[in-house]
N, C-alpha and C positions, 0 to 999 in steps of 0.2 A: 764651786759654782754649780747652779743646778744643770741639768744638761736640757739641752734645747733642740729637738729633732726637728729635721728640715719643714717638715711641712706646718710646724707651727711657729717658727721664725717667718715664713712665707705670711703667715695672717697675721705676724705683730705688723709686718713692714705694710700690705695691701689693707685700702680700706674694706670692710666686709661688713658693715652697716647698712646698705642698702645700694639701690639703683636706677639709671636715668635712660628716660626714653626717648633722650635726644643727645650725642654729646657726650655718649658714655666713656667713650676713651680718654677724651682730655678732662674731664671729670673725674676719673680714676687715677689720671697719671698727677695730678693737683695734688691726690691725697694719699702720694704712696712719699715713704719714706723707709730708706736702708738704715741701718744702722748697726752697730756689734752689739749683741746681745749682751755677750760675755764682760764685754768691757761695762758696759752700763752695770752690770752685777758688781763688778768690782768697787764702781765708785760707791753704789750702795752701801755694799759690807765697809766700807774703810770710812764712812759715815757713821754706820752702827756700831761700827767695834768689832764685831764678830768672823768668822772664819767662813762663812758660807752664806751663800741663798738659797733657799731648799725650795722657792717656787716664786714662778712669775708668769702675770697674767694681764690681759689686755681685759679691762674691767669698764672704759670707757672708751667714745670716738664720734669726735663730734665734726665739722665741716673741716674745722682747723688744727687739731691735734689728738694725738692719742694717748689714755693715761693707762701706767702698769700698774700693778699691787705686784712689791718684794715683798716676800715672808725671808725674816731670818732665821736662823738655826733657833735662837729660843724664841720664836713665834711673836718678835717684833715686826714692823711692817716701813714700809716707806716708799713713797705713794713717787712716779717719774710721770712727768708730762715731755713727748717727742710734738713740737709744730710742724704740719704738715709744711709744704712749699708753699703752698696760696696763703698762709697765714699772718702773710704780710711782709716784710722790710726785715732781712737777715739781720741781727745784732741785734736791732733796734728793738722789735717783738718781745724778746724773749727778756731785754735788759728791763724794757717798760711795764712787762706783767710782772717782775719779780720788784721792781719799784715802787706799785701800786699797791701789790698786795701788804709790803712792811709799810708804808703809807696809810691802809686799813687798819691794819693792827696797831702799829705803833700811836699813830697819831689820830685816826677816829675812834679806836678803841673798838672795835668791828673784829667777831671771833673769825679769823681767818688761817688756817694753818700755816705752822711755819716753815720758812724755807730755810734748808739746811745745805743746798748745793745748789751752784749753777754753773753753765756755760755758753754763752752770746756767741759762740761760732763754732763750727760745725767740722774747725779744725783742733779737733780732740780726739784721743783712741776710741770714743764712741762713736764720730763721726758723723756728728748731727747735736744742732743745740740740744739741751733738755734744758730741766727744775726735776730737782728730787727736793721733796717736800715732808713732812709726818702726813697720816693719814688723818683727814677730816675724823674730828670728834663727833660722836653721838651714831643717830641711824635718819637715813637720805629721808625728807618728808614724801616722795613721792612713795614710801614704800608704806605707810602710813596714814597720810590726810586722809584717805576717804574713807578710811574704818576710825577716826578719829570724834570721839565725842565733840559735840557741837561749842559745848563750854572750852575744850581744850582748842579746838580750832582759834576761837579767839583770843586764847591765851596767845597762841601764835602769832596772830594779826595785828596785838597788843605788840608784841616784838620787833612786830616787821615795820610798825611807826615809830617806834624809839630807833630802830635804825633809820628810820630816813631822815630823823631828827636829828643825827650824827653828817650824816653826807653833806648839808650844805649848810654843817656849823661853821665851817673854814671853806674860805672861797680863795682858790689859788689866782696867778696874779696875770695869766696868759691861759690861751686857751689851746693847749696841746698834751701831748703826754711827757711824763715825766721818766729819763734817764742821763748818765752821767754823758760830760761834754758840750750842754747847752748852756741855758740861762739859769742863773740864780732863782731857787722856786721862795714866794712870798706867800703867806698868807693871809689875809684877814678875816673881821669877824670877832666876836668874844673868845678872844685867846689869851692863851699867859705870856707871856714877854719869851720866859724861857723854851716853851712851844713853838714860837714863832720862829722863834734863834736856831732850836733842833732841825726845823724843816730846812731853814736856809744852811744851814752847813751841811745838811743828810739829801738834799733833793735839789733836781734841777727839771727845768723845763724843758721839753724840744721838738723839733719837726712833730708831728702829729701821726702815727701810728697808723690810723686809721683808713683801711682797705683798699677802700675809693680812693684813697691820693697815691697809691702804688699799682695798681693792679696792671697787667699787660706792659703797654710802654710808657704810662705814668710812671713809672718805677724811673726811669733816665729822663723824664723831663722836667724841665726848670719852671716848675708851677710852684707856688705860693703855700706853704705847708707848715709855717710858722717856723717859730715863735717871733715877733720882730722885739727891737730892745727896748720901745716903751709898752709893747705890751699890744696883743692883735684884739680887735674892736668884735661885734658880735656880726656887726654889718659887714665888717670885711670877709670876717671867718663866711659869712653865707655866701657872698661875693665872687669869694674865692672859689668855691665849687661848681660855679657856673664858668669863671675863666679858664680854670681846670678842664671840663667838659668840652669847651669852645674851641682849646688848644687842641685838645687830641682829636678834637674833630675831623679838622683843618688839615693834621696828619699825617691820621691812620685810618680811619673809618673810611670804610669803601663802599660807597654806594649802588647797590644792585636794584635791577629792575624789580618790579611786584612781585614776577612769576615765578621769583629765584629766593624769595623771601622763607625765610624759616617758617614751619609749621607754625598753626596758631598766632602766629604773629601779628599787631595792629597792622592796618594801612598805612601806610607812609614808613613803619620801623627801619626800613633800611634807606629811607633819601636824608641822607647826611644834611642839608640842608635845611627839613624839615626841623632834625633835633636844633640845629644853630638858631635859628627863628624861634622856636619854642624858650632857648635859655636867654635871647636878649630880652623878651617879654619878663621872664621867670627877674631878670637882671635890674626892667625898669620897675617892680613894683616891690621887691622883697625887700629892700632898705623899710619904707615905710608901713610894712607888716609887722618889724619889730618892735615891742613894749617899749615904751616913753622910759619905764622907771631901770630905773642902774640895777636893782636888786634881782629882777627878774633876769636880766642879761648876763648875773656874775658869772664865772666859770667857775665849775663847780666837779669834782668828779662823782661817776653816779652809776651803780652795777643794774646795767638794758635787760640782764639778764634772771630776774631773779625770778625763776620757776623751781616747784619741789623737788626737779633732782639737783639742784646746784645750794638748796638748803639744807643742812644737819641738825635735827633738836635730838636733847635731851631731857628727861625730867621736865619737859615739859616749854623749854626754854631754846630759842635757836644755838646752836652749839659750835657752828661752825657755815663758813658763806665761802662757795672756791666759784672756779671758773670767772678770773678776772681777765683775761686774756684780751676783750674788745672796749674794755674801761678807759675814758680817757675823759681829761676835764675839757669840757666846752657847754656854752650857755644855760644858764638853766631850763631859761622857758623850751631849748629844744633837748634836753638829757632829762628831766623828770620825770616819772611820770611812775602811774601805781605799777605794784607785783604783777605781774601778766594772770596769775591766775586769781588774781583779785579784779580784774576785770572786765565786768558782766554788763551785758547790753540789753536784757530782757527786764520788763516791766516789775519795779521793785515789788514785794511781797514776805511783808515782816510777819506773820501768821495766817497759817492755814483757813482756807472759806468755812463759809457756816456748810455749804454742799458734800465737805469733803466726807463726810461718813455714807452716804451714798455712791461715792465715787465708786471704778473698778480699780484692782489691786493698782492696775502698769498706770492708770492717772492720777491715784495716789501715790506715787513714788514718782512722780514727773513733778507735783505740785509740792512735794516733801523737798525735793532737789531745787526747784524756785525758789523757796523759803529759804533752808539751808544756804544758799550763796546769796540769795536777796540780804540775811542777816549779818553776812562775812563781809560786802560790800557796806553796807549802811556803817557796820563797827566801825572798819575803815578810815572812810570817808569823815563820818562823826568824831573819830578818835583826834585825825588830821585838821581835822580844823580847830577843834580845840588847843592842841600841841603844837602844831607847824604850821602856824599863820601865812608863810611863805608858800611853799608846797601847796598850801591849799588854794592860794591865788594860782599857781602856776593851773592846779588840774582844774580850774573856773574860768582862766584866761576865755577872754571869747575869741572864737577862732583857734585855739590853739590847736589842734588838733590837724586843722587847716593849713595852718604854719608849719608845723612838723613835718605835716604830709609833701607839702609841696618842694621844701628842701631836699628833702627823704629822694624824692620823683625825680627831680632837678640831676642828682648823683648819680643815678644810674638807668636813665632813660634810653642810651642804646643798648647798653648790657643786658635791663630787664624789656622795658616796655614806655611805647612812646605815650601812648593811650592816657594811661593814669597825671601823668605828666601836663598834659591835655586839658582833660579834664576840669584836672585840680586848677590852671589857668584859668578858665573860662569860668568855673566857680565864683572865683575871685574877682573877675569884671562881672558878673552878671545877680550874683547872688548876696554874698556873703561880706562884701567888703566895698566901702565908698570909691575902693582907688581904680584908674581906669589904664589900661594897658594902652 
């Protein structure tokens, strides 16, 4: 095994990515994880075949887990994911990313690395779930994109819409995550018989993963988490997050004076009542914010996360897509939506002004970078509508945006912030939508 001196076993187990200016300690103790080094080395080598690890390194670390790179004695490699403690629902987390990702690969055909090992509890000689995995194919795009020609940019862009033309080829048949002990998982959609058949014997549906329905003393309470046995409605699924909220209101949330309120914090963030008030409003108008058509509503699963470090090309081509850990199937109209660094909010601009040769150097490189992404977006967009008639309705929905936000707010308005929450209400009766609270 390789040898591991104390003080850098101390930084595999502590987070050391960064720092909070409020909360530091229970923010730190969230993201610390023990574990035997040695024993993790083990299960590697006896994965690889080989007689040693000659080096391991914490290469990644993100809110909810940390990833290693083993080198083996002949200079193979094999990639560990450790889940911090906040990363959600023991067992369940680790069964449902290792589910999803052979569900990428095997069934949407999505270059996903493969999993080679696992363990769903933390009663192992490593002493903590993992995934040991092969290492992502090709080189990370964020190491890349921005020294990337403008032509290969789009090659990539071209990529990243044939993938999303895979995500909601198969619309599962509940809206939860998928691991062993639930429901029967179905598909539909233009599939084969025998695709169909593979999913239902290889996959199941179950309670829902997802953060917000565990966090604090959500974790022990009897809230609404799916899946039911004919299958949970898009309405209910939103429904749910507000009864959820209401529940633990009622108690645990302690209501403190103004003057005792967290830095920064809106007015009213700590009167428990205010949130209760806010989510029966959020309760009478959300059913009829949801799209009339069934297709926009399917359950669909769909990666939140797709930024250049969680992308791998090669040759030109996406090679590789990790970090599925917060994947889970629920609605379309609220799971869609473009690559986060596809993005762009500033006024489109497909070539350069007739001014620009008078420009100075820093406003020629300001209007060079408008163009540049104006033209990434427009491919896009233009690419998606043409291919993903679906997809293209969801990012056109009117309001949608609106609709996401407010669900989004509705989830975590004591946790984060009452304000936006607020807001997004008042939006809705005043502005943006016929329905009246």
């Amino acid at each position: 095994m390789a040898t591991t001196p104390h003080e850098e076993s101390h930084d595999y187990f502590h987070y050391t990515s960064g720092r909070w200016l409020w909360g530091e300690e229970e923010q730190l103790r969230e993201r610390y994880r023990a574990f035997n080094v040695n024993e993790l080395q083990k299960v590697a080598v006896g994965i690889a075949g080989f007689e040693k690890c000659v080096s391991m390194s914490k290469i990644g670390e993100g809110n909810f887990n940390k990833v290693f790179r083993l080198q083996m004695e002949n200079g193979s490699v094999l990639m560990a994911r450790i889940p911090h403690p906040n990363a959600g629902p023991p067992k369940y987390t680790t069964t449902s990313e290792v589910a999803t990702m052979d569900f990428a690969k095997s069934i949407l055909d999505i270059p996903v690395p493969k999993i080679l090992a696992y363990c769903a509890t933390a009663d192992n000689p490593v002493g903590s779930e993992y995934i040991i995995m092969e290492e992502a194919q090709g080189i990370q795009l964020s190491k890349v994109w921005d020294t990337m020609d403008l032509k290969d940019q789009l090659n990539i862009v071209t990529e990243l819409v044939t993938m999303d033309e895979k995500l909601p080829s198969t619309s599962l048949n509940r809206y939860k995550d998928s691991f062993p002990g639930c429901e029967t998982a179905q598909i539909t959609g233009n599939v084969m018989d025998s695709l169909a058949a593979d999913v239902a014997n290889r996959f199941v549906i179950g309670p829902t993963v997802e953060r917000a329905f565990w966090e604090k003393q959500r974790a022990v309470m009897a809230v609404d988490r799916g899946p039911s046995i004919e299958g949970t409605s898009a309405c209910e699924y939103v429904e749910a997050i507000a009864h959820r909220e209401i529940a633990w209101l009622n108690h645990y949330a302690e209501s403190l004076p103004p003057s005792t309120e967290k830095w920064g914090a809106s007015k009213g963030q700590s009167d428990r009542q205010a949130h209760i008030d806010l989510l029966g409003k959020y309760l009478s108008v959300i059913a009829q914010l949801l799209p009339k058509e069934t297709d926009l509503l399917a359950p669909v699963l769909w990666h939140r996360d797709l930024h250049p470090g969680n992308l791998f090309v090669h040759d030109g081509k996406i090679s590789s897509v990790i970090d599925w850990q917060s994947c889970w199937a629920g609605p379309l109209i609220l799971r869609a939506r473009a690559p986060q660094f596809l993005q762009y909010n500033g006024d489109i601009m497909l070539k350069l002004p007739p001014e620009y040769e008078e420009m100075s150097e820093d406003e020629r490189r300001s209007v060079e970078y408008k163009v540049q992404q104006s033209i990434q977006v427009y491919s896009y967009e233009h690419k998606t509508a043409g291919r993903n008639a679906l997809l293209n309705r969801v990012l056109r929905y009117p309001h949608g945006k609106m609709l996401s936000n407010v669900v989004g707010f509705a989830s975590a308005s004591w946790d984060g912030d009452i304000l936006p929450l607020r807001d997004c209400l008042i939006r809705i009766e005043r502005y943006e939508t016929p329905f009246t609270l």
